[in-house]
N, C-alpha and C positions, 0 to 999 in steps of 0.2 A: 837866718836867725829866727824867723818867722815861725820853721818849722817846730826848731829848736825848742821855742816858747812854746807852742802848741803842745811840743809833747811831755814839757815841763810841767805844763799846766793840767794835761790829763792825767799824768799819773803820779805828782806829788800834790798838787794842785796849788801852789807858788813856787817862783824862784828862792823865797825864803826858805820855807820848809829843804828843798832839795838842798842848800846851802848847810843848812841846819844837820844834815845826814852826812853830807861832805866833811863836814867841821868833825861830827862824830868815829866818823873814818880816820881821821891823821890822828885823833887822841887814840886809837885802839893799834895803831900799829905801833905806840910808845908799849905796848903789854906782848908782842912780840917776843918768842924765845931767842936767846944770842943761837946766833949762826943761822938763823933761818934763810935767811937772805945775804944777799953781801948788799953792804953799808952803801954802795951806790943806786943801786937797785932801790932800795929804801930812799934816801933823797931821791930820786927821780919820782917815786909814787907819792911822795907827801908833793912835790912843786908843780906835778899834773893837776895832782886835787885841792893845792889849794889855788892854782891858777883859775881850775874850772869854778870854785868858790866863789871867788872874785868876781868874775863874770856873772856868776848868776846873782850876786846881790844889786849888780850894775842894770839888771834885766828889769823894765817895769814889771810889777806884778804884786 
């Protein structure tokens, strides 16, 4: 976890911010054209990212 924050912290420089870019992530795959994906594929990528979301608003920083 240590690291994790380290490298959160380098290169967005909070766990807020990368949270912040995460969130921006699941609205743009709502702009998505039909049929790009199949529909599971898509719920697996928004419940990775908002997982990891979670996690980093849970992150001090």
């Amino acid at each position: 976890m240590a690291q994790l924050n380290a490298w959160i912290t380098d290169t967005y420089g909070s766990p807020a911010i990368l949270a912040h870019y995460l969130d921006l992530a699941v609205e743009m795959l709502f702009y998505l054209e039909k049929d790009s994906f199949e529909q599971i594929e898509l719920q697996n990528v928004v419940t990775a990212l908002k997982g990891v979301e979670r996690v980093m608003r849970k992150v001090p920083g």
